[in-house]
C-alpha positions as CSV (number, residue, x, y, z in Angstrom):
1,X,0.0,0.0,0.0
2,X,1.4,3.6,-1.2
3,X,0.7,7.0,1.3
4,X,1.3,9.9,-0.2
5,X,1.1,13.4,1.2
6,X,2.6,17.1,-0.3
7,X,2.0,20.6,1.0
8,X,0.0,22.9,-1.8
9,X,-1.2,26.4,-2.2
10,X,-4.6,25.9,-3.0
11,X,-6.7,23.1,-3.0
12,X,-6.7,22.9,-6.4
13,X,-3.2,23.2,-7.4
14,X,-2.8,19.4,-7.8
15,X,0.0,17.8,-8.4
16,X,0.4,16.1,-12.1
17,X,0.7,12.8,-10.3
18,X,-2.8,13.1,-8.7
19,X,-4.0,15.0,-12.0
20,X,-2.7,11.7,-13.9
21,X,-4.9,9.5,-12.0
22,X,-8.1,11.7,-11.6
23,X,-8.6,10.9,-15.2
24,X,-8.5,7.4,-14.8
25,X,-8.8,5.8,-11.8
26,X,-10.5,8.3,-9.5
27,X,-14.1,6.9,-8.4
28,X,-14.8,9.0,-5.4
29,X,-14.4,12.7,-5.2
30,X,-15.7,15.2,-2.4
31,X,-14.8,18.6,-1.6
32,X,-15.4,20.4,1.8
33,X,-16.6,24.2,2.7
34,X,-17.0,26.7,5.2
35,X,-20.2,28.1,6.2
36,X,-19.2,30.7,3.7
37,X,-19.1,28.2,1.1
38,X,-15.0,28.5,0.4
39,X,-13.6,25.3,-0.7
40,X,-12.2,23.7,2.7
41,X,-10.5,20.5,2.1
42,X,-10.9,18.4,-1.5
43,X,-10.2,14.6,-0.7
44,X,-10.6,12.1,-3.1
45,X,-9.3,8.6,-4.0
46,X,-7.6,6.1,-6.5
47,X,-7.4,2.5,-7.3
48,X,-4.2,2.5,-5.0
49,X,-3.7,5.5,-2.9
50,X,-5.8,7.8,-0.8
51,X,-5.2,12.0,-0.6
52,X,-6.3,13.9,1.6
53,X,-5.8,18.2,1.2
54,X,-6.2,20.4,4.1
55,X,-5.7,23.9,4.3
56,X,-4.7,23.9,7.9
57,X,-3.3,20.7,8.3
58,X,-1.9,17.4,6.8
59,X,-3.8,14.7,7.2
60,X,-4.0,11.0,5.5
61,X,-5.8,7.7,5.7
62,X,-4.7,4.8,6.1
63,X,-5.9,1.3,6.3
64,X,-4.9,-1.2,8.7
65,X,-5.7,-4.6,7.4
66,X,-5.5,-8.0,9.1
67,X,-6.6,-11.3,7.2
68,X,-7.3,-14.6,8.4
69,X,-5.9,-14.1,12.2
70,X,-6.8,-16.3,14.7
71,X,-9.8,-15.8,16.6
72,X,-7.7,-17.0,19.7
73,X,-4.9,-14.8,19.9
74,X,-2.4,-17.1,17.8
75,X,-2.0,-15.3,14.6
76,X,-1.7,-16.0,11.3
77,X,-3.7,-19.3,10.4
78,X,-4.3,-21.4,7.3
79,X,-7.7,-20.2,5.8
80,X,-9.1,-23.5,3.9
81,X,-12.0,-22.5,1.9
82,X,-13.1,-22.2,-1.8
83,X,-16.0,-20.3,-3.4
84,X,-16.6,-20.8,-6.6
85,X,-19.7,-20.1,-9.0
86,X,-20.9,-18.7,-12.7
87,X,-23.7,-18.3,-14.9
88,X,-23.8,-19.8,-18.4
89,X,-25.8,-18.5,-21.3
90,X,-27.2,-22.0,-23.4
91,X,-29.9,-20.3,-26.0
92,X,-30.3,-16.7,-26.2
93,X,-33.2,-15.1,-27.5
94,X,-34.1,-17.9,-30.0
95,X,-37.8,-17.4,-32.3
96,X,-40.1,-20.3,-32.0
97,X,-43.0,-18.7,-33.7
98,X,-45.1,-16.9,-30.8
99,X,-42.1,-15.6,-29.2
100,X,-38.2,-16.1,-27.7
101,X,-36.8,-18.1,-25.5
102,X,-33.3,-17.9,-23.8
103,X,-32.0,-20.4,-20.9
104,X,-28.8,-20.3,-18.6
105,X,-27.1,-22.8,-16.1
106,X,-25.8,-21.4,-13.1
107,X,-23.9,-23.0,-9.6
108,X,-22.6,-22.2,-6.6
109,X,-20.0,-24.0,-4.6
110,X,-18.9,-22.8,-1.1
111,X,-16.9,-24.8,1.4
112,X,-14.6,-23.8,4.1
113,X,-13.2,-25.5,7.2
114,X,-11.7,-23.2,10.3
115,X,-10.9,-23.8,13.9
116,X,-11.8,-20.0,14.3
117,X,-10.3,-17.3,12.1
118,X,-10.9,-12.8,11.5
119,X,-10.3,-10.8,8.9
120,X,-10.3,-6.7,10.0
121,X,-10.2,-3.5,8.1
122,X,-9.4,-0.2,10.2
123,X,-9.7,2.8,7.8
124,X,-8.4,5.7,10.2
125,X,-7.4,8.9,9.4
126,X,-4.7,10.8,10.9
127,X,-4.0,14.4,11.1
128,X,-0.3,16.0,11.7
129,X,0.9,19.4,12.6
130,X,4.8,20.4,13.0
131,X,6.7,23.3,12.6
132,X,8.8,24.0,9.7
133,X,12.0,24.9,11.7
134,X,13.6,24.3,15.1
135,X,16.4,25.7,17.1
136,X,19.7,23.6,17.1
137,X,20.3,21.4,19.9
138,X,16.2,21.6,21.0
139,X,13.5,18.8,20.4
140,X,10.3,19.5,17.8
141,X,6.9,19.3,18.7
142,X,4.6,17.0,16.6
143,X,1.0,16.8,17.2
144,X,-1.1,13.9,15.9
145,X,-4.7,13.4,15.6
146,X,-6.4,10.2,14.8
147,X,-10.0,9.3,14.2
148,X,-11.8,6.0,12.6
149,X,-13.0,6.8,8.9
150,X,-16.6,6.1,8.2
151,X,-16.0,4.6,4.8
152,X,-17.4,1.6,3.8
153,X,-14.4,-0.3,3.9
154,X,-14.3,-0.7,7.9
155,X,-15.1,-4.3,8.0
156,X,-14.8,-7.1,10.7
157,X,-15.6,-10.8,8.8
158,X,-14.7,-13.9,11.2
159,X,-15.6,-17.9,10.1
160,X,-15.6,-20.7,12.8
161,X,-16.6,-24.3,12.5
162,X,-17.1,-26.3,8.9
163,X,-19.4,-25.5,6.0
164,X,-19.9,-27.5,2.3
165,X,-22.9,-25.8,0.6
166,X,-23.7,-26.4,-2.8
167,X,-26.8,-25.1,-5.7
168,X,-27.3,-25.4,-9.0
169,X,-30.1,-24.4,-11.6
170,X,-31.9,-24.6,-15.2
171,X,-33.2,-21.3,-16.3
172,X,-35.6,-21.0,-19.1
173,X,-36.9,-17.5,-19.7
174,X,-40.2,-17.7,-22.1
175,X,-40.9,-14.3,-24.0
176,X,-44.0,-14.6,-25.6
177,X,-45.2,-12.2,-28.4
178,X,-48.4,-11.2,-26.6
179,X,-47.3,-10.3,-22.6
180,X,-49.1,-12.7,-20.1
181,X,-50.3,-12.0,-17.4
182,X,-48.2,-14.9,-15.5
183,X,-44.9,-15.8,-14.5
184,X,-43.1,-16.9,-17.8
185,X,-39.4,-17.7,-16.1
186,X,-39.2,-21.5,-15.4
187,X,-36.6,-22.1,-12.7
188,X,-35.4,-26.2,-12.4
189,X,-32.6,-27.2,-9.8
190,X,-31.1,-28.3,-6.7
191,X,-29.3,-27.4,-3.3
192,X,-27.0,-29.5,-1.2
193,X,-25.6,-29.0,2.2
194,X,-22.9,-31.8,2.1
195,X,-21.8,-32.5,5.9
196,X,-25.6,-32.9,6.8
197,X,-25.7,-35.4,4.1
198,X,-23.4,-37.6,5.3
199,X,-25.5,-37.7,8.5
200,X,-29.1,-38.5,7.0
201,X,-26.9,-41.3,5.0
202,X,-25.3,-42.6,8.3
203,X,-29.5,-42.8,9.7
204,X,-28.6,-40.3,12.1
205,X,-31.8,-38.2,13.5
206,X,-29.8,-35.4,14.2
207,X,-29.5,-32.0,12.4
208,X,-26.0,-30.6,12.6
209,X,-25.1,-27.0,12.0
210,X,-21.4,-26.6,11.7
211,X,-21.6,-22.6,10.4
212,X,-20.8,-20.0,13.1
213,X,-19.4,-17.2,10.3
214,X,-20.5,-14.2,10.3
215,X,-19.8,-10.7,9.1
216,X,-19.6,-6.9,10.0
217,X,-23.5,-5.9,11.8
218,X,-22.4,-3.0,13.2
219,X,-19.7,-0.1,12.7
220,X,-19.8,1.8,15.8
221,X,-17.7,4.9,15.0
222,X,-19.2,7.1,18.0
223,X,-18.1,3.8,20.3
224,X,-14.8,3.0,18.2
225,X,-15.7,-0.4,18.1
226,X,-16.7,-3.1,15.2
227,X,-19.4,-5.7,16.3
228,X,-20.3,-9.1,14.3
229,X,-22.7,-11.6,15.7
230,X,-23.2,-14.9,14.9
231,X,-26.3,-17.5,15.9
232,X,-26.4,-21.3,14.7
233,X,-28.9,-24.2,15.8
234,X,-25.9,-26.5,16.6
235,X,-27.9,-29.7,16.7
236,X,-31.7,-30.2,16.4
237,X,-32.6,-34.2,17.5
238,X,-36.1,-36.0,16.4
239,X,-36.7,-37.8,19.8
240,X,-38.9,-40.4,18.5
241,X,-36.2,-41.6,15.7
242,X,-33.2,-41.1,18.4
243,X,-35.2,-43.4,20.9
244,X,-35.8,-46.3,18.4
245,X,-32.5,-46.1,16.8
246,X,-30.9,-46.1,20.4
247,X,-32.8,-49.3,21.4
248,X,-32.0,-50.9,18.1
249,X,-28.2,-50.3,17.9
250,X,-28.1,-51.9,22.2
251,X,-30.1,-55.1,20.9
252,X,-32.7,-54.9,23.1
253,X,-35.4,-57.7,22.7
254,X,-36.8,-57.9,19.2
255,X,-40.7,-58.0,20.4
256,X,-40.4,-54.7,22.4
257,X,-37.8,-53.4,19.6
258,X,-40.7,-54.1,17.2
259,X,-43.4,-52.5,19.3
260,X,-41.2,-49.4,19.3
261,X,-40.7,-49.0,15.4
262,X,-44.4,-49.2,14.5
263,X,-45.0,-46.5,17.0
264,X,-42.0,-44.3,15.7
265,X,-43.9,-45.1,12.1
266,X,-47.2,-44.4,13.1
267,X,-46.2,-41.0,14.8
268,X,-44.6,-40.5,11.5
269,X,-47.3,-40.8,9.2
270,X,-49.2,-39.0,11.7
271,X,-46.9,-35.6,11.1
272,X,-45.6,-35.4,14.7
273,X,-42.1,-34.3,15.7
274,X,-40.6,-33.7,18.9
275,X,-37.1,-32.3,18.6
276,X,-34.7,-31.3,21.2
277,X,-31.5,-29.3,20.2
278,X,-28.9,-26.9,21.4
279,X,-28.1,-23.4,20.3
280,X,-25.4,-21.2,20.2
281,X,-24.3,-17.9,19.7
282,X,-21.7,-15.8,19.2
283,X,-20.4,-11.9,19.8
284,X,-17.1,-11.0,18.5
285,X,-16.2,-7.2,19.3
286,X,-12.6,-5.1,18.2
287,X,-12.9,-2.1,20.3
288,X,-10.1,0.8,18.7
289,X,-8.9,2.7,21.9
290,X,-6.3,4.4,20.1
291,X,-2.5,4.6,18.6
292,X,0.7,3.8,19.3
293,X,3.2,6.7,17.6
294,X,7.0,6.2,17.7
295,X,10.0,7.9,14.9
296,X,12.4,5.8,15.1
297,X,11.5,2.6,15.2
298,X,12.7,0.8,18.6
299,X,11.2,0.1,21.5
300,X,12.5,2.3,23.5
301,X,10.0,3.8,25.7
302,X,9.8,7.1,23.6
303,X,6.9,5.9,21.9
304,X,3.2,7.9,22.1
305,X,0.0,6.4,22.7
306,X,-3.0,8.7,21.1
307,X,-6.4,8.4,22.0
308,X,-8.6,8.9,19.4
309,X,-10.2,12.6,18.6
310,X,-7.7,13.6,21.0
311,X,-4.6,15.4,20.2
312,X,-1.6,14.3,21.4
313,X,2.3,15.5,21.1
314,X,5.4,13.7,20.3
315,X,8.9,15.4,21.2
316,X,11.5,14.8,18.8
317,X,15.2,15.6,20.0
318,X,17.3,17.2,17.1
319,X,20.6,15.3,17.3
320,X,23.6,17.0,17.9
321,X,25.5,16.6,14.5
322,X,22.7,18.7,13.0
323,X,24.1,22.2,12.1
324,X,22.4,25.7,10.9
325,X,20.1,24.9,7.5
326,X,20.3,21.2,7.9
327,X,17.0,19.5,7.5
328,X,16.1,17.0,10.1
329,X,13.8,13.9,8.5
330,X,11.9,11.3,9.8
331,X,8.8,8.9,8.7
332,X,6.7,8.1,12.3
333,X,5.0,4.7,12.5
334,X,1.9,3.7,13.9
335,X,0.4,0.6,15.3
336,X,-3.6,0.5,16.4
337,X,-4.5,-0.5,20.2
338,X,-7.2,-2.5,20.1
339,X,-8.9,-4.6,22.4
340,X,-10.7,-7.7,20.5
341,X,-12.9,-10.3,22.3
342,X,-14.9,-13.3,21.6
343,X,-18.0,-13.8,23.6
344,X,-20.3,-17.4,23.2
345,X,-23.5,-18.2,25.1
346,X,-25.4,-21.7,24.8
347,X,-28.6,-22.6,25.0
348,X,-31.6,-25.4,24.8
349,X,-34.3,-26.0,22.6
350,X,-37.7,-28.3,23.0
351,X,-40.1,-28.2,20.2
352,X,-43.0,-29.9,18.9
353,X,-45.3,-29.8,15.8
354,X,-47.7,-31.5,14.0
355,X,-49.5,-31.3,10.2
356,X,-53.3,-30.7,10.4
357,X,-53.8,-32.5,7.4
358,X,-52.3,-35.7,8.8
359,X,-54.6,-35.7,12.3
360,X,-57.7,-33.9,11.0
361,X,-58.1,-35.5,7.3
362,X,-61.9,-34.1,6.8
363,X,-60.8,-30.6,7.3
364,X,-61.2,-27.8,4.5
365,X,-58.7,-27.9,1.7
366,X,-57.3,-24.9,2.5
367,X,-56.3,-26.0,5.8
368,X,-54.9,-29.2,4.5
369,X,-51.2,-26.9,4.7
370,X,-51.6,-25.8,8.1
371,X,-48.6,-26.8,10.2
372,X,-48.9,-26.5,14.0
373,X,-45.9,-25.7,15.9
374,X,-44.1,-24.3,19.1
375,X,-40.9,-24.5,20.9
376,X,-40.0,-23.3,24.0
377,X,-36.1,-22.1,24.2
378,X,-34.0,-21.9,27.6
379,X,-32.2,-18.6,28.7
380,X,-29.1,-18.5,26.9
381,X,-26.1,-18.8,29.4
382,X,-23.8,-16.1,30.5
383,X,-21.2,-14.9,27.8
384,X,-18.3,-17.4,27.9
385,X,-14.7,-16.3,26.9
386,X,-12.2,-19.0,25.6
387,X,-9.5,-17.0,25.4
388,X,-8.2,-13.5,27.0
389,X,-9.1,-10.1,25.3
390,X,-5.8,-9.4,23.0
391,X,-3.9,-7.4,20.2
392,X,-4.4,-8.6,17.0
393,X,-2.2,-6.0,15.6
394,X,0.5,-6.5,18.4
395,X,1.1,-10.2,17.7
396,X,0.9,-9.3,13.6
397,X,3.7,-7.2,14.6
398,X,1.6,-5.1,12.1
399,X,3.0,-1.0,11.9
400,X,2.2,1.2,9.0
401,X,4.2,4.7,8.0
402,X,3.0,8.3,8.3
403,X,3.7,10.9,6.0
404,X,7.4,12.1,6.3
405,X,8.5,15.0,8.4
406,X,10.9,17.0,8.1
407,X,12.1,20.9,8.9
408,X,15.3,23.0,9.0
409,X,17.6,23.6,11.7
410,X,17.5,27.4,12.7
């Protein structure tokens, strides 16, 4: 990723660089006034960089990104996944006398397996103020100012547990000559969900969710913080088939064994299910408390934390072998402080529900459809933590550049 900044004389002096690109690349432009309507700041972007113009100060965005970190606090971990899909155009537009027809194939393939993984985005923008020269043998004053941008590229995506999902489908698009009055798009294909299908061909009475991913619900820029939630029915059990495959597989007496499958078919054919199942969920929050600042890279203690939408000031000591009309140069790095968490609560499920037309056969056709139903759904457990709150962008060992400063030695 390129930063660029450069001191101009107006905002719309631009440099041919930037000039270069606006005819291009450039797909968002926005320019900022005073109440008295005087051009204020014009920012705009590129394919590859972001500029930012201030009158009264430089500023610059820049985005921290972080991809497929470990939701425990271990970094970097394989991402196994693939995600593939297309659309194919068989007949297009082809007369058959009373109008056209046109047909596609289309499919989707998505499978991914993780023990628990994040990608983050952190678009923040930074402002910097420092003088232009300082006295020999004195330190400069630097003042920085970050805040989280609003953009639409903040983003917080994580994936945890196992998912092999599968669709495809015949389109056939019928245009007739004279417009109907019905639907004239015929629609023929299937969906798979492939580790679920390897239980109903094991007999198993259990339905297994494996899926706890989620993505971004909720920028909180007032809060600093990025929120994604995630809820999954992890297993949902049909009692009846459970029981009678239980007493089958511990060879309990054939008679009673028997007795108990012609009941488990009769309550089938009758359209009652009792299920029990589990659910959990899942709250994943990165809280942004601010920035760690330091000029010369080492940890030294001389480094500056910021708070965010606060100013804060970083003394730089001119070295001694600096004379009169040097100029002193540096390029500060930052690295967010962040707090990121992973909260899960459980809970139980009891349901039951029956088909009307299955009990009540005589009733009106158009209750034949009617399917009675109701659950009842424990209190979901306190938040559980797995692992400690931590630094994502500590153990990524993750720092990005500012701007370079520099000024003469008076």
């Amino acid at each position: 990723m390129k930063v660029n900044s450069f001191s101009i004389d107006s905002a719309f002096d631009l440099p041919d660089v930037i000039a270069d690109n606006l005819l291009e690349n450039v797909f968002e432009g926005i320019i900022y006034t005073d109440s008295e309507g005087n051009p204020k700041e014009l920012r705009y972007q590129t394919n590859e960089d972001y500029w930012v113009i201030n009158e009264s100060e430089k500023s610059v965005l820049l985005d921290f990104e972080l991809e497929n970190q470990s939701l425990w606090g271990q970094g970097e971990v394989p991402n196994f996944g693939i995600n593939l899909g297309d659309t194919l155009n068989l007949i297009d537009n082809i007369n058959f006398g009373v109008g056209t027809v046109s047909s596609g194939f289309d499919y989707q393939l998505e499978a991914f397996l993780s023990g628990g993984d994040f990608s983050t985005n952190i678009p923040s923008l930074f402002a910097i103020e420092y003088p232009e020269e300082v006295n020999s043998n004195s330190s400069a004053t630097i003042k920085f100012k970050p805040k989280l941008s609003s953009r639409d590229k903040a983003s917080l995506e994580t994936k945890l547990g196992a998912s092999f999902l599968g669709a495809a489908n015949l389109l056939i698009d019928l245009e007739p000559i004279i417009p109907l009055s019905f639907e004239t798009e015929i629609k023929l294909g299937s969906e798979f969900n492939g580790i679920q299908s390897i239980f109903d061909t094991l007999g198993s009475p259990a339905t297994i969710e494996t899926n706890l991913t989620s993505e971004t619900n909720e920028i909180d820029i007032e809060n600093n913080q990025f929120i994604t939630e995630a809820d999954t029915n992890l297993i949902e059990i049909d009692v009846v088939n459970a029981f009678a495959l239980a007493l089958k597989l511990s060879g309990v007496a054939t008679p009673f064994a028997t007795l108990i499958e012609v009941v488990r078919q009769q309550i089938e054919s009758s359209g009652i299910e009792l299920t029990l199942g589990g659910k959990a969920k899942k709250e994943t929050i990165l809280e942004i408390k601010g920035f760690e600042i330091d000029f010369d890279g080492e940890e030294n203690g001389n480094e500056v934390e910021v708070n965010l939408n606060e100013w804060a000031e970083l003394q730089i000591p001119v070295p001694n072998s600096y004379n009169l009309g040097d100029t002193y140069r540096f390029t500060p790095t930052v690295k967010p402080l962040v707090n990121f968490t992973n909260d899960f609560s459980f809970a139980g499920e009891a349901g039951a529900s029956f088909d009307l037309k299955n009990v009540f056969p005589l009733l009106p056709n158009w209750l034949n459809d009617t399917n009675l139903s109701s659950s009842v759904i424990s209190p979901y457990t306190p938040p559980i933590s797995f692992s400690e709150s931590f630094n994502p962008f500590e153990i990524a060992d993750l720092s990005l550049s500012l701007p370079e400063v520099s000024f003469k030695i008076k």
